[in-house]
C-alpha positions in Angstrom: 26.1 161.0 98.3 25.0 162.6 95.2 22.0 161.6 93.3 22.2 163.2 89.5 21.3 161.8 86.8 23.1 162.0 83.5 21.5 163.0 80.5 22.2 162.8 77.1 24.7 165.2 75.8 22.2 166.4 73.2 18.5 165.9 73.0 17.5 162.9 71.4 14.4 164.0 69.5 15.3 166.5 67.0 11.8 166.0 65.1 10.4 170.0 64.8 14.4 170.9 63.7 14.6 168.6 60.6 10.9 168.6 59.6 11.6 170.5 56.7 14.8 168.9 55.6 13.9 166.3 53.7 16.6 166.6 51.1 17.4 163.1 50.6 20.8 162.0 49.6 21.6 160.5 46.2 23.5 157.0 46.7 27.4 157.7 45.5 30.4 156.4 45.6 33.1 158.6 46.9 36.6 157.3 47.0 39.6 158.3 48.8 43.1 158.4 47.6 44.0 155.3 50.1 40.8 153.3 48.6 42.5 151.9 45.7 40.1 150.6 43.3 37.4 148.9 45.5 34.1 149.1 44.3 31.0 148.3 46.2 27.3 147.9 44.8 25.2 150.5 45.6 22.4 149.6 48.2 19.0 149.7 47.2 15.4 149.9 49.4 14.3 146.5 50.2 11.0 147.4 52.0 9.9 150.8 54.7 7.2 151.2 57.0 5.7 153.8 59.3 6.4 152.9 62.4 4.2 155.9 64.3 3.8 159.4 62.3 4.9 162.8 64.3 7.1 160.3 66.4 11.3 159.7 66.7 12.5 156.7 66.9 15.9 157.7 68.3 18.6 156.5 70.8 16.5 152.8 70.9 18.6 150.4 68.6 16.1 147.5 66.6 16.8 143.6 67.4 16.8 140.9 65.1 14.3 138.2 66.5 15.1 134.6 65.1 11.1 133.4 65.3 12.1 129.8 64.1 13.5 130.0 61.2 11.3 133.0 60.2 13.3 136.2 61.4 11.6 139.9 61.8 12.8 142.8 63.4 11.4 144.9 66.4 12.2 148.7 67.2 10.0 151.3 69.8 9.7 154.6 69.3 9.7 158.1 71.5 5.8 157.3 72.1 5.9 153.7 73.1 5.2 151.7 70.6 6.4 148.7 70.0 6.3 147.5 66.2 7.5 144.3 64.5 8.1 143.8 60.7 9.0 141.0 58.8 13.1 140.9 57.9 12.6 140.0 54.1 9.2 141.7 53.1 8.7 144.5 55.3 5.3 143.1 56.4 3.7 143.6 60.0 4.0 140.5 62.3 0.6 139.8 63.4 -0.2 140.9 67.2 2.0 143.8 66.9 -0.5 146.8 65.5 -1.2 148.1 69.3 1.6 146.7 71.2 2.7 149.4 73.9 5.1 150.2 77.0 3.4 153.7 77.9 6.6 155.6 77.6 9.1 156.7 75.6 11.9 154.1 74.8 15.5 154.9 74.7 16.9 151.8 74.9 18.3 149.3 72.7 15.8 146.3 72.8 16.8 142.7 72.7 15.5 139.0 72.5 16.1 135.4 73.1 15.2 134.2 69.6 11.5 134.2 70.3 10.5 137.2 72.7 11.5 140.8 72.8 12.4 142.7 75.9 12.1 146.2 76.1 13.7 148.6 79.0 11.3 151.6 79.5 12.8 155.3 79.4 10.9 155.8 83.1 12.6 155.3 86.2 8.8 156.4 87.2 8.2 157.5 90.9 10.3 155.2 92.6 13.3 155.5 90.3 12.7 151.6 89.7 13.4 150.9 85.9 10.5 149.3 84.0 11.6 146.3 81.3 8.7 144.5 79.5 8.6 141.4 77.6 6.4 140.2 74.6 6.4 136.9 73.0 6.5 136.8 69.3 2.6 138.1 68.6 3.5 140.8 70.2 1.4 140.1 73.6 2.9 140.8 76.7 4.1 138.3 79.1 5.2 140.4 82.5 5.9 143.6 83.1 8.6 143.7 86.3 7.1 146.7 88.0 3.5 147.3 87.2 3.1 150.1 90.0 5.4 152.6 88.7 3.2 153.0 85.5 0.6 155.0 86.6 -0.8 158.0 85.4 0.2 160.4 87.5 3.7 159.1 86.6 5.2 161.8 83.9 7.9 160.1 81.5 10.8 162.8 82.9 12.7 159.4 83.5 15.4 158.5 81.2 16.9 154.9 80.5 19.7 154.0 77.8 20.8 150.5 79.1 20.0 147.7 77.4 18.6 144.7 79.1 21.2 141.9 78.5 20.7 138.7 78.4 22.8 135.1 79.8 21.8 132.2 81.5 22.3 131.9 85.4 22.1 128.5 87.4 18.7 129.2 87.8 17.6 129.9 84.1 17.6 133.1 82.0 18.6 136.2 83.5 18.1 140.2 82.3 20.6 142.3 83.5 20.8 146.1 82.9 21.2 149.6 84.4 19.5 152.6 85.4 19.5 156.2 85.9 18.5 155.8 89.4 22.2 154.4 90.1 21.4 150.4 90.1 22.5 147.4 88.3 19.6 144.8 88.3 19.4 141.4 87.5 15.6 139.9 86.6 14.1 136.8 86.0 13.6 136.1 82.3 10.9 134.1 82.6 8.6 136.3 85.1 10.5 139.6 85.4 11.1 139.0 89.2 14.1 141.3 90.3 16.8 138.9 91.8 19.3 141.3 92.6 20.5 144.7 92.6 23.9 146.4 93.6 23.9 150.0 93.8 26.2 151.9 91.7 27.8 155.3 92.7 25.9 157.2 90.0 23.9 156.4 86.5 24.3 153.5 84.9 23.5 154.1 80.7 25.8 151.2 79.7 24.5 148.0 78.6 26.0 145.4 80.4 27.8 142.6 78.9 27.2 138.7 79.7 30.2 136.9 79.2 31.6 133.5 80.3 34.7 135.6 81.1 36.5 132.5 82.8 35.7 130.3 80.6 34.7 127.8 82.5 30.7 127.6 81.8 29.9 130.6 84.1 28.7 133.4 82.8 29.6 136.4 84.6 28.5 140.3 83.8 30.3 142.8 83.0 29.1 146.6 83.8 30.4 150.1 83.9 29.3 153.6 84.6 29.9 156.5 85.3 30.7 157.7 89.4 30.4 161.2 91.6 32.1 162.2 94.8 30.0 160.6 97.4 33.0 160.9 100.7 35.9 161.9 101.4 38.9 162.0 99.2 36.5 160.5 96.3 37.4 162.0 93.1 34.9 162.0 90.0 34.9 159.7 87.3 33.8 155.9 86.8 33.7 152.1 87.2 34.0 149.1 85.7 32.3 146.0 87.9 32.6 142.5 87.3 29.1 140.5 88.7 28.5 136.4 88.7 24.9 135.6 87.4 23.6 135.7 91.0 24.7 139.6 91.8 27.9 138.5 93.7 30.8 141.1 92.9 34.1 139.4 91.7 36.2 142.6 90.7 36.6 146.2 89.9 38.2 149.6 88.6 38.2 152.8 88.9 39.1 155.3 86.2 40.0 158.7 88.1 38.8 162.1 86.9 40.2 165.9 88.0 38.7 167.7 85.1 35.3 169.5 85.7 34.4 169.4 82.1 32.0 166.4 82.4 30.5 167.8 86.1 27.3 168.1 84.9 27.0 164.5 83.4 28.2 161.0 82.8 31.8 159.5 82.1 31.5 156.0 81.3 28.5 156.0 79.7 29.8 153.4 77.2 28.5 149.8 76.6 31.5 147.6 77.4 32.7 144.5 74.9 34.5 141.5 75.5 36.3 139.1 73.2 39.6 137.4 73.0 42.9 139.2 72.5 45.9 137.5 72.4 44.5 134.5 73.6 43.0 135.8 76.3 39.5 137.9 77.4 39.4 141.5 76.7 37.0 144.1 78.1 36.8 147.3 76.2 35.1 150.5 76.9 34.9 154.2 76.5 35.7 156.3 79.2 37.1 159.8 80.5 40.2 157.7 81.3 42.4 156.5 84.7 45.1 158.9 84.1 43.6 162.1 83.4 44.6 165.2 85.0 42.9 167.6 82.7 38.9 168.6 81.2 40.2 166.2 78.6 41.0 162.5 79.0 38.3 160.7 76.7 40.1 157.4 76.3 39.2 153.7 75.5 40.2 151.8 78.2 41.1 147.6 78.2 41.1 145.7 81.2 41.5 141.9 81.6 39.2 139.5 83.4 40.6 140.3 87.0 39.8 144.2 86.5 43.5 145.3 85.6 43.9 147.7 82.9 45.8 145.7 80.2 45.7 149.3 78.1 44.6 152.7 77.8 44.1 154.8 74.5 45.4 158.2 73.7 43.1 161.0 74.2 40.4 161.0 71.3 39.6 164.3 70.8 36.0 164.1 72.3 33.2 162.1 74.6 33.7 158.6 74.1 30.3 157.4 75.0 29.3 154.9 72.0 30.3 151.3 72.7 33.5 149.7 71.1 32.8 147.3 68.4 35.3 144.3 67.9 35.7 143.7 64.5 38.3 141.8 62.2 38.9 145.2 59.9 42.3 144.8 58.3 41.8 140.9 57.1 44.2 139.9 59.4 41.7 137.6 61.5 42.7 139.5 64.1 40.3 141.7 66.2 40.3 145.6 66.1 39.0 148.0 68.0 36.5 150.5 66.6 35.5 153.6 68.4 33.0 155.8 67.0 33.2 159.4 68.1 31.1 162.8 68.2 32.7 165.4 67.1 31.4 168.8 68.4 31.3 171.2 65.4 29.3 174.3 66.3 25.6 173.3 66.4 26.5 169.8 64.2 28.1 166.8 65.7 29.9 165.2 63.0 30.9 161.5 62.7 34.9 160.4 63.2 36.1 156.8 63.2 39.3 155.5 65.4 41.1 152.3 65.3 42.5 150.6 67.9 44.9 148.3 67.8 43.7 145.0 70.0 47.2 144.3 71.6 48.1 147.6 72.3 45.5 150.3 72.3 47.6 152.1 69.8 46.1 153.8 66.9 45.8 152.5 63.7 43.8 154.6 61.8 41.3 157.6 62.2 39.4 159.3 59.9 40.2 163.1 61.3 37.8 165.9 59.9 37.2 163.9 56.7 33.6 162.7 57.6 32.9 166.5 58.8 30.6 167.5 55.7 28.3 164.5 57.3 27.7 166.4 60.6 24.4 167.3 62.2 22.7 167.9 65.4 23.2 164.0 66.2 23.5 162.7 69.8 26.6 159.9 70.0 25.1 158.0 73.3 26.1 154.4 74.3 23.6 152.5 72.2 25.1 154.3 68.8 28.1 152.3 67.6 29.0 151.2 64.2 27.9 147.8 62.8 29.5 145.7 60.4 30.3 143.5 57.0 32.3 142.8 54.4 30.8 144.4 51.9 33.2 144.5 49.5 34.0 141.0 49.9 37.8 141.7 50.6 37.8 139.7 53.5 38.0 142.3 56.1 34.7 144.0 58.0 33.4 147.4 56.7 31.5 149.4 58.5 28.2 151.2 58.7 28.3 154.4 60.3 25.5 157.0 60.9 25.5 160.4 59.7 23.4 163.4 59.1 19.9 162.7 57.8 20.2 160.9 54.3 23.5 159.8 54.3 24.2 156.5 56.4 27.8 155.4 55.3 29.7 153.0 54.6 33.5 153.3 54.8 35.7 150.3 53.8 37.7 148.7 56.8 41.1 148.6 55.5 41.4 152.7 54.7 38.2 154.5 55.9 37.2 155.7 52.9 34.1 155.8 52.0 32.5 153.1 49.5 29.0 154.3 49.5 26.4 156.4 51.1 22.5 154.8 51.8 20.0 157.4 51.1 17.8 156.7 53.7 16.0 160.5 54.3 16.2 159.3 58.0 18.0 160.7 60.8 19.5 157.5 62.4 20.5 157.6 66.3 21.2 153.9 67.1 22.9 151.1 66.0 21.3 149.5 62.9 20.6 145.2 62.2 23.0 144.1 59.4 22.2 140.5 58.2 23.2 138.0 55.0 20.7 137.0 52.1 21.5 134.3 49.8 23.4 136.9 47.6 24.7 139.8 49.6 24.2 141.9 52.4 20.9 143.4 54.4 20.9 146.6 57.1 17.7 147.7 58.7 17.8 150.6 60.4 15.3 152.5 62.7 14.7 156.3 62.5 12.7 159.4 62.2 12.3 162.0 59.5 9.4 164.7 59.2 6.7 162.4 58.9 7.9 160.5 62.2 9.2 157.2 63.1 10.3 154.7 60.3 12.2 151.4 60.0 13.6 150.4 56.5 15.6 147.8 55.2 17.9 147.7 52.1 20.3 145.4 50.5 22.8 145.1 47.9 24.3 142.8 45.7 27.9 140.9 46.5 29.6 140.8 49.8 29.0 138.9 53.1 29.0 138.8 56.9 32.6 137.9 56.7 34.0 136.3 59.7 35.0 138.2 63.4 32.5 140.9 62.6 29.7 143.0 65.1 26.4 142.8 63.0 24.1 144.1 65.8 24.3 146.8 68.8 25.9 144.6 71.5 27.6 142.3 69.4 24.2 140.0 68.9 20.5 140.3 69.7 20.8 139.3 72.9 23.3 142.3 73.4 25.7 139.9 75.2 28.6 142.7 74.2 30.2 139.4 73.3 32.7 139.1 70.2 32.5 135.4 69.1 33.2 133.2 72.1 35.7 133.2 75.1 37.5 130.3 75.2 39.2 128.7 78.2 39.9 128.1 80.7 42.4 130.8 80.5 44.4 132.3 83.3 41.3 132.1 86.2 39.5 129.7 87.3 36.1 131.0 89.7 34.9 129.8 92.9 33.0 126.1 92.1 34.9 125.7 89.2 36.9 122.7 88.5 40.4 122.6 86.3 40.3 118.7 85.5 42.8 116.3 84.7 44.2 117.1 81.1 43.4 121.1 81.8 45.4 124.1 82.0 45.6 127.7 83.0 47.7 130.0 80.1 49.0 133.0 80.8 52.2 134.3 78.5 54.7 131.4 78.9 53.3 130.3 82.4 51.4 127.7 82.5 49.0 125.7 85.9 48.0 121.7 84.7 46.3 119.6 86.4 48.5 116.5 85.1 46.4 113.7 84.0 49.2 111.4 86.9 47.2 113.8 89.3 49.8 116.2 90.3 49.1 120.2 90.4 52.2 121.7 88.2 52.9 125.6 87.7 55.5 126.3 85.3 57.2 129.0 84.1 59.7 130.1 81.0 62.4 128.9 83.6 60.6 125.8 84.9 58.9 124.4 87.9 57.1 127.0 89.9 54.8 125.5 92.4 53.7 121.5 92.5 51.0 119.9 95.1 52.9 116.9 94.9 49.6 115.1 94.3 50.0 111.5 92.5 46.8 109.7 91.7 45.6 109.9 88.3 42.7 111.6 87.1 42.5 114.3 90.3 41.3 117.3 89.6 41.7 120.7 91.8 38.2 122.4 93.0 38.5 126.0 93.8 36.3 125.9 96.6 33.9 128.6 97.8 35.5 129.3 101.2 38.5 130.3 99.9 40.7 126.8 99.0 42.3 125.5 96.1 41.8 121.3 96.8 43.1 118.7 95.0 40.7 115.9 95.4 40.7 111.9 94.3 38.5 110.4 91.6 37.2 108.6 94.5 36.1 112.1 96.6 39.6 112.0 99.1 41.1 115.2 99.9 44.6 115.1 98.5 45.5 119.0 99.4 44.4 122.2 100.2 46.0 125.5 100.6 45.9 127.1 104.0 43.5 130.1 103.0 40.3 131.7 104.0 38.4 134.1 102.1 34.9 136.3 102.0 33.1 137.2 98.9 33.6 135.7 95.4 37.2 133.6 95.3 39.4 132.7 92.7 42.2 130.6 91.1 44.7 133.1 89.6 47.5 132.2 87.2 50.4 135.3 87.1 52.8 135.4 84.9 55.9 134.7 86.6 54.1 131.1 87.4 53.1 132.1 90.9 49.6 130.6 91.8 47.6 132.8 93.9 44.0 132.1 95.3 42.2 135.8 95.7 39.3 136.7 97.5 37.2 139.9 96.8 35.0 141.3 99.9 32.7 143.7 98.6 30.5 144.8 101.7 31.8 149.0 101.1 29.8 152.0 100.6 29.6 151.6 97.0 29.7 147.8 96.8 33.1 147.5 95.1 35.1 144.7 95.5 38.5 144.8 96.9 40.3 141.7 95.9 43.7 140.3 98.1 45.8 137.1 97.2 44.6 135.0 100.5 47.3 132.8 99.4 50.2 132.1 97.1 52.3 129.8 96.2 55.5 131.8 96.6 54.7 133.5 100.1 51.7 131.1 101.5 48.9 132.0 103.2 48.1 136.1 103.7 46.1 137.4 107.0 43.0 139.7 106.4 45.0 142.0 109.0 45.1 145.7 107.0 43.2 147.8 105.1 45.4 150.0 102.5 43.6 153.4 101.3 40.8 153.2 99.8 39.5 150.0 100.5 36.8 149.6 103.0 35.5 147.5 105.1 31.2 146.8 105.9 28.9 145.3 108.5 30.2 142.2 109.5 33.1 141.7 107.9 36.3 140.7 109.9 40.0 141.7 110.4 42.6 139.5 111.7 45.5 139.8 113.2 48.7 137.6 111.4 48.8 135.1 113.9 45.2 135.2 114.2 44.8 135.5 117.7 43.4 139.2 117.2 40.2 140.1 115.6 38.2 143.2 114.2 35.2 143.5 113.5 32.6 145.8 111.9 29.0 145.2 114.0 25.8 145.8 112.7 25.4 148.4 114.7 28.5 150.8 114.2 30.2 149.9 116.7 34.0 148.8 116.0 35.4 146.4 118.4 38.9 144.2 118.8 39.1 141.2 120.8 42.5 139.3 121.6 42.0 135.8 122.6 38.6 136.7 123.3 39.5 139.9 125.6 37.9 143.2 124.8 40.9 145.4 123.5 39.4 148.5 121.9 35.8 149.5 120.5 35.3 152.7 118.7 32.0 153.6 120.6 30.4 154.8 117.4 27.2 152.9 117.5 23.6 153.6 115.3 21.2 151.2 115.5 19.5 152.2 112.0 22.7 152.8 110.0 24.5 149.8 108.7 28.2 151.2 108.9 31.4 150.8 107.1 34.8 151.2 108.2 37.2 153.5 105.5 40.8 154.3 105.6 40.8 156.9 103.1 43.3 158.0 100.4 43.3 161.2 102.2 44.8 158.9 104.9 41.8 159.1 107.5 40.0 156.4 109.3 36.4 156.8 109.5 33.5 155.2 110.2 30.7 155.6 108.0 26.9 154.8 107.9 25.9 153.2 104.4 23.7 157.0 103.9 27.1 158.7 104.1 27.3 160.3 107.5 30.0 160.1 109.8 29.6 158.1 113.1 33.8 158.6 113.5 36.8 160.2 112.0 40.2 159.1 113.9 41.4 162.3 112.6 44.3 160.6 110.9 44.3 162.9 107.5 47.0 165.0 106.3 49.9 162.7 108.1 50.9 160.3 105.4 48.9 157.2 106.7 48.8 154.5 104.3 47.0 151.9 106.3 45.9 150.5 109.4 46.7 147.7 110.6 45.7 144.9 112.9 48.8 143.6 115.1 49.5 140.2 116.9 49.2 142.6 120.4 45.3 143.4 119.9 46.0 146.9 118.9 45.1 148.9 115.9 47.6 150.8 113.9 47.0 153.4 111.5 50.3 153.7 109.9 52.4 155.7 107.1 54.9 153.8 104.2 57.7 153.4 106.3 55.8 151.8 109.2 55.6 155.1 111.3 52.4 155.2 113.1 50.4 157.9 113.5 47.2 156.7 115.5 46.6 153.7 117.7 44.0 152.2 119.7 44.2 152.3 123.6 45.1 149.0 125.8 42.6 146.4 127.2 39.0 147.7 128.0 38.0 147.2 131.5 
């Protein structure tokens, strides 16, 4: 399995090259010809301050801290330090003067309204990410991993995820990723690691916390970027779909061919989730599912069951900053915004891109028109646009950075530009925008010759405006969330109830639980599916072993479909009206989830009796036969064994003790048996013949077969 690390496409600290350009940018107003005649105030300085002289604050986006009722901002720098400032006057919070972390920070911080959390650009010397937390005068409440900080420890690590944070049912949760190819969860309140799921590479993309269902479950939402770690693995990345507790419920994969990107990450971007056409949408940059070429570089949309609902066309370069969801044409609708870097010899210039919401279509780009802007800027996942409505047209505008002195602003509705910010900073995150009683505030974070500085300015007229993405992440707690997700929707997760008077909506089909107790799924052409279920006030429970009930007010069991699943389950809605309860087993070699309908409404109940390619199966975990008088299953300690009405039938004698395995059928169309460190314990040699699956029949015996049902391995008769 391969262990790189990603790096930023260009360095982050760019300090010694601008020290002597210091050429700062008058404020202007250039128009366009598609601008019309909207005119926005200039922005004036509010307040600056120093955060450290002779060092960067670069890739490591500010957050707005609520503090009662009396707000300040936060922001790190390359050194360490941790400063906080007063959002009005500029003035130091007390506490804050000698507040470090010991390293350099990278990544965006964030807060719960009264403490600031700070991820740590060290994985350190047991690639273990280090988050800290301070309360509000700056004093540190728990640091998760003391032991990595130590001084023979050099800061050669790198981290760019954000720690996110959602409630779990056990309080507060941080959730982020790291360079050393993990998803965490912690413990807000003492920084305890709860859970980790190992990725198949770096993980730079914040994660977002979202209750996706919409049921008052929170779920997280993460991708990154993957290598070729066995067989028939193809570059590229993943998006993964996590409950509060680190169970997986879903994911993707977005193939790569091209060997452009080799050397580093593909979905390095921050994902974001609000609701499209009535229902959740997840949005991310990545090199794309479909691309053949060095090329790809595509926003990708997927819904909340980790099907991709759209993919953009190819936009010209790395699309590594996250998506920002923002109501941009007035319409109170939400767009997508994609901010882009643009190679351009040694510069990196700024272009703009968006996306319509429905379709993924483009709407408008701003080309080579913001190319005078350029620089040597890095474009990584924490450096995405924020927004307003500045000019008070009732659509959001956006702030975009640019080369040292001039952070723009272009107007929502046509691009243009309405004003430039001359800020003499060079600006490599993803500034705070928030309202005064008369206009608009943006404090930004930065670094110029004399080092790291933080400075806030305002203007005169405008407002927040409505369905607008005023911090990195959406909001300071860098949920990734646009507004809120309503449902339920078309998904209801395991220990969820749908009660009486609720629905499930997808297009025209609709699931109620009618209020006279009966289970209804209809369709555009009527009736689909009924429990036949008639005492009022029921409701249906989508239980955690894999049934959909329908149970009385008084606690009696009124149905229950004839299903049994593993992992994470839940209650889909299609849209033809079928109902389909799906289970998602996620013990592979990468931990991704493979869901299957365990039952439907149109076909019944569905055996776990085949794996197709790709999907895998880990320690433990069971086959069965359709009948269900034959089982398979992987043991703990490699060994691969079938038992028909409890008669040995077959075992694949590939037994290690130390080595966890996992059984894979392939794309290549192999069946192997695999330790969790990647080495093979047994290959069935079944590559290169068209195999599509294997198979566990009524008999006892193990097919691996092609299409059209041909079979082209199978396991001997009856051990003795």
């Amino acid at each position: 399995m391969s262990t790189r690390t990603s790096r930023p496409t260009r360095p982050t600290s760019i300090l010694l090259l601008l020290a002597a350009v210091l050429v700062a940018v008058p404020v202007a107003l250039v128009r366009t010809p598609s601008a019309g005649a909207v005119v926005t105030p200039s922005f004036t300085q509010s307040w600056t301050q120093q955060i450290r002289p002779g060092a960067a604050v670069s890739t490591s986006s500010p957050v707005l801290v609520a503090n009662g009722g009396q707000p300040f901002v936060a922001a790190a720098d390359s050194t360490g330090s941790v400063r906080a400032y007063h959002l009005t006057t500029g003035a130091p919070v007390a506490g804050w003067g000698a507040t470090g972390v010991g390293f350099g920070v990278r990544a965006p911080l964030s807060s719960d309204g009264s403490n600031v959390y700070v991820p740590v650009a060290t994985d350190g010397i047991a690639r273990y990410p280090l988050y800290r937390k301070f309360n509000a005068a700056g004093g540190s409440v728990w640091s998760s991993n003391p032991s990595t900080v130590l001084p023979s420890s050099p800061a050669v690590g790198f981290l760019l995820s954000g720690l996110a944070l959602g409630p779990s049912p056990t309080g507060l949760r941080g959730f982020a990723g790291s360079s050393g190819q993990w998803v965490y969860g912690v413990d807000a309140a003492t920084g305890a690691q709860r859970w980790a799921a190992l990725n198949a590479d770096s993980t730079m993309a914040t994660p977002a916390v979202v209750d996706l269902y919409g049921t008052g479950a929170p779920v997280v939402v993460t991708s990154n970027d993957t290598s070729p770690a066995f067989a028939g693995d193809r570059a590229g990345g993943l998006l993964r779909i996590f409950t509060a507790d680190g169970t997986q419920i879903c994911s993707a994969t977005q193939f790569v061919n091209g060997l452009a990107y080799a050397a580093s990450g593909y979905n390095n971007s921050s994902p974001s989730v609000g609701t499209v056409d009535g229902r959740p949408l997840i949005v991310f940059g990545s090199t794309g599912p479909v691309q053949t070429g060095d090329g790809g570089n595509q926003v990708v949309a997927y819904d909340a069951d980790c099907t991709l609902r759209w993919a953009s066309p190819a936009l010209g370069a790395r699309v590594e900053p996250s998506p920002v969801l923002a109501d941009v044409t007035g319409t109170g609708t939400l767009d997508v915004v994609q901010l882009l870097g643009m190679p351009d010899g040694a510069s990196t210039y700024p272009r703009v891109v968006v996306l319509d919401g429905s379709t993924g279509a483009v709407t408008a780009d701003t080309g080579s028109a913001l190319r005078p802007y350029g620089a040597a800027l890095a474009y990584p996942s924490s450096m995405s646009v924020a927004t307003a409505d500045v000019n008070a047209d009732g659509a959001q505008d956006l702030f975009v950075p640019a080369k040292q002195g001039s952070f723009l602003v272009l107007d929502g509705r046509t691009l243009g530009i309405l004003t430039t910010i001359a800020t003499n900073l060079v600006v490599q995150n993803t500034p705070v925008v928030t309202a005064t009683p008369n206009g608009v505030r943006i404090t930004m974070a930065g670094y110029n010759g004399l080092g790291a500085q933080i400075s806030s300015y305002t203007t005169t007229g405008g407002t927040l405006g409505s369905l607008g993405w005023h911090h990195f992440g959406g909001n300071p707690q860098l949920t990734g969330v646009q507004g809120t997700v309503t449902g339920p929707t078309d998904q209801l997760l395991e220990g969820r109830w749908l009660s009486a008077g609720q629905s499930l909506r997808r297009g025209g089909a609709r699931l109620s639980m009618q209020t006279d107790g009966n289970l209804v799924a209809r369709s555009a052409t009527g009736v689909t599916f009924s429990t036949g279920t008639f005492v009022p006030g029921s409701g249906a429970l989508m239980h955690p072993n894999g049934t959909l009930d329908v149970w009385s007010p008084a606690g009696a069991l009124l149905w229950r479909s004839p299903s049994t699943g593993y992992g994470v389950e839940r209650l889909v809605l299609k849209a033809d009206g079928t109902v389909a309860v799906t289970s998602s087993d996620v013990a592979t070699v990468r931990q991704l989830a493979f869901p299957r309908d365990v039952w439907r409404s149109d076909r019944g109940a569905t055996p776990w009796n085949r794996l197709l390619n790709g999907e895998q199966l880990g320690a433990e975990r069971k086959l069965f036969s359709a009948d269900g008088t034959s089982v398979l299953t992987v043991q703990g300690d490699g060994n691969v064994v079938v038992f028909r009405l409890g008669r040995l039938m077959w075992q694949s004698t590939s037994r290690d003790p130390a080595l966890s395995p996992v059984l894979v059928m392939q794309s290549d169309g192999n069946l192997v048996v695999y330790s969790t460190t990647g080495r093979v314990l047994r290959s069935f040699g079944t590559f290169g013949k068209g195999a599509t699956q294997v198979v566990l029949g009524n008999d006892g015996v193990l097919r691996v077969q092609t299409a059209t049902g041909s079979t082209v391995w199978a396991s001997s008769g009856p051990v003795k």
